[in-house]
Phi, psi and omega in degrees: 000148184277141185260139179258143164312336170278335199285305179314352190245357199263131156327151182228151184267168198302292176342319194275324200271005189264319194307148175268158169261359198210174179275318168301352188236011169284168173223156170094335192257018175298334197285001180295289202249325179284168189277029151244025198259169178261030159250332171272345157258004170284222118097281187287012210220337140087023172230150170235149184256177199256188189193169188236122142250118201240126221193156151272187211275168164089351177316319169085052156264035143264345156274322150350297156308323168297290204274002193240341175305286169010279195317305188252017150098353175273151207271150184222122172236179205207100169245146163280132150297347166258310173282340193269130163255175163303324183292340208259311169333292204315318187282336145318306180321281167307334165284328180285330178288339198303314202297307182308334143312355177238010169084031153253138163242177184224139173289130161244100201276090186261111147318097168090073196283310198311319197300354168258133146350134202305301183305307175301286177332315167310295170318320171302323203292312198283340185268343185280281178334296188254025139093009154331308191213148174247146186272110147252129224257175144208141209195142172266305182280150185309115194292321198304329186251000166220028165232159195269167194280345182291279199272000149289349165294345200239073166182137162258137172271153180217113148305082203283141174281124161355145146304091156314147170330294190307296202281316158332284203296314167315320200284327162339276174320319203296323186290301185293347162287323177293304197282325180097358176233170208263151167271173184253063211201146170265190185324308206270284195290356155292299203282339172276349163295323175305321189291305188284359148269022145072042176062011163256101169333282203302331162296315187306304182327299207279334174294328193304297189329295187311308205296306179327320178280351187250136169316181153101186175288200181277141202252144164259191198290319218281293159336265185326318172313296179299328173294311166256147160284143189277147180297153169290130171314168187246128164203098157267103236272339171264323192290175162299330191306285194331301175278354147289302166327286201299297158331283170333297172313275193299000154266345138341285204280352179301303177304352208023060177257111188260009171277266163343289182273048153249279181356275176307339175301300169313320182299276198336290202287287183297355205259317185118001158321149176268142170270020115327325174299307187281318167333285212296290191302345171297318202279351193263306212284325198295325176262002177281306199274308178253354134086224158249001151325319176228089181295327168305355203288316175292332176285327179293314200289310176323290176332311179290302195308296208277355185288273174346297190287343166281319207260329184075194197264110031266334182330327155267024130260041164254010170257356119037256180302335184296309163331282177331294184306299170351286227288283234277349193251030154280153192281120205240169188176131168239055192259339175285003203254295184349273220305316161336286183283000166282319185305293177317305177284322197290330187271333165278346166273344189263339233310325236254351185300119161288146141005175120281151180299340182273354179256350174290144175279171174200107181273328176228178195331300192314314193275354160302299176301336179240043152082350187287145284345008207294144174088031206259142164208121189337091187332320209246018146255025173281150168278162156087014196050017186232125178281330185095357184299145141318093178246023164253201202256158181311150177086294188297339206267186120076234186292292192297051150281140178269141176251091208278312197252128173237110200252146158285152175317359205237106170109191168307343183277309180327316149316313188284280189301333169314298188283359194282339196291303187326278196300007138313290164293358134292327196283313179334285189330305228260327173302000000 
């Protein structure tokens, strides 16, 4: 933007007057930025490699970026990954070769980098290689899954932490020394402001503001609450938030911590989850995690899913929740999820092995003459309904039977391996 005889006197909001001037006044980014971090000895070392910072929002990875250009004396440029093209690319380029001829180099700072495209991505790697510009990129989604594996080899990722408490209560101190007054908050209520960005600086920064502009006394939490809005929770429902949330959940309840995935349950639901999404993840976990430890555990979620779909929202989320608990205070065994996928690999190394001949039917004359059902014999005229017969394929039989299912000591399996052994020892028998 062009500076006007006017623009140096026009308010500015606290967040820009706020923006640090050094690398030292970033907060929260110390495992980063100090000097033992490897962005601070790249810095004291008067050099830059190129990098993804990846963070979540409000954090300061765009000041970060600025101040680490400064730092090591290099020209700073700025493309959006939302707004910015391969055209708009070209032309920072030629201006960054223009600059390497005269022996200056340039940060080329691409914003919300994931949001381009392989081929846009792709357009970058010979100028990051052969050092036209060194690239720093920054993004809230997990680079692994939205930059291509070609320029994460030429990038180090460096992860930022959320603002934590302790770096809240810095920017507090800090905003009130820039304004020259006390916030109007008791004790108990500097920390729930802090709670209430949600680990985003730059939020925190714009509450400081509003309190600052409102008349009255000093506000308790309860106040405040009532005063401000709480920031939305970060879920982006295609994104990593969604699927951390869920992952959070199913190891919850994997661990039988039924405290926690009620917890991750609530995150979810306020963030705007549909419980229809957690169904369909429940019903995974009841045969991922628990198995036949509970054969009922899958019937409970149906049960909770059609309780929910008569009653709706809100009233069906405690069968919800009811789920949620079952699953998580339930007896677990994944051997059958194992055993499945054991199945899988074994039928893919296997495919082309037939039957035995005696369990194939054989409906007409030709397949009788040629021996298909002969021997076969009928379980349930047997004691125990069981015969012993063979029913895998030649290579699969007899000593090479494979033991795809293995049931644990636990749960409902503990009957289910009792009777599996038994008919072991009738197939012995039997051999």
């Amino acid at each position: 933007m062009t500076d006007t005889l006017f623009s140096s006197s026009a308010p500015k909001p606290l967040a820009e007057r706020l923006r640090p001037a050094s690398l030292s006044e970033v907060v929260g980014q110390d495992h980063l930025l100090g000097p033992d971090g490897p962005i601070g000895r790249m810095v004291a070392a008067g050099r830059l490699s190129s990098m993804i910072l990846w963070g979540p929002p409000g954090v300061g990875k765009t000041t970060i970026a600025l101040l680490l250009a400064k730092a090591v004396g290099l020209e700073f440029s700025r493309l959006s990954g939302i707004k910015s093209g391969v055209a708009d690319l070209r032309k920072e380029i030629e201006a960054a070769e223009a600059r390497r001829a005269t022996g200056r180099g340039t940060v080329l700072f691409l914003d919300e980098c994931h949001a381009w495209k392989n081929n846009q991505q792709d357009s970058l790697l010979p100028y990051v290689e052969d050092g036209t510009v060194i690239l720093i990129g920054a993004t809230t989604e997990n680079p692994s899954f939205e930059l291509n594996a070609a320029l994460l080899s030429r990038a180090q990722v460096f992860p930022l932490k959320r603002i934590d408490e302790i770096a809240g209560e810095l920017l507090l101190r800090r905003a009130e020394q820039t304004v020259g007054k006390t916030l109007p908050l008791t004790k108990e209520a500097r920390s729930i402001l802090v709670e209430m960005a949600d680990g985003d600086g730059r939020h925190l920064v714009t509450l400081c503001e509003e309190l600052f502009s409102m008349p009255g006394g000093a506000l308790d939490g309860e106040g405040l609450q009532k005063t401000l809005q709480r920031r939305a929770a970060v879920h982006d429902k295609s994104g990593d938030g969604h699927y951390n949330l869920l992952s959070a959940l199913q190891k919850s309840i994997r661990g039988s911590d039924v405290q926690a995935a009620l917890y991750w349950l609530a995150r979810m639901l306020r963030a705007g989850e549909q419980p229809k999404t957690i169904f369909r993840r429940l019903a995974v976990m009841a045969t991922e995690e628990i198995g036949l430890a509970d054969p009922a555990a899958i019937r409970h979620v149906e049960a909770c899913a059609s309780a929910f779909d008569r009653v709706g929202v809100p009233e069906g989320l405690p069968a919800l929740a009811n789920c949620v608990a079952y699953l998580a205070t339930a007896v677990k065994s994944n051997a059958v999820y194992k055993a499945f996928y054991d199945a899988m690999e074994l039928a893919g190394r296997t495919g082309s092995l037939p039957p035995p001949k005696h369990i194939i039917n054989a409906p007409t004359a030709m397949m009788r003459d040629m021996g298909f059902k002969d021997g076969y014999r009928y379980d349930h005229d047997f004691p125990y309904a069981f015969s012993g017969q063979e029913f895998m394929p030649a290579g699969l039989d007899g000593e090479r039977r494979p033991a795809l299912y293995v049931p644990n000591e636990r749960g409902n399996e503990r009957e289910v391996k009792k009777r599996m052994d038994f008919w072991e020892g009738l197939r012995r028998d039997a051999r």
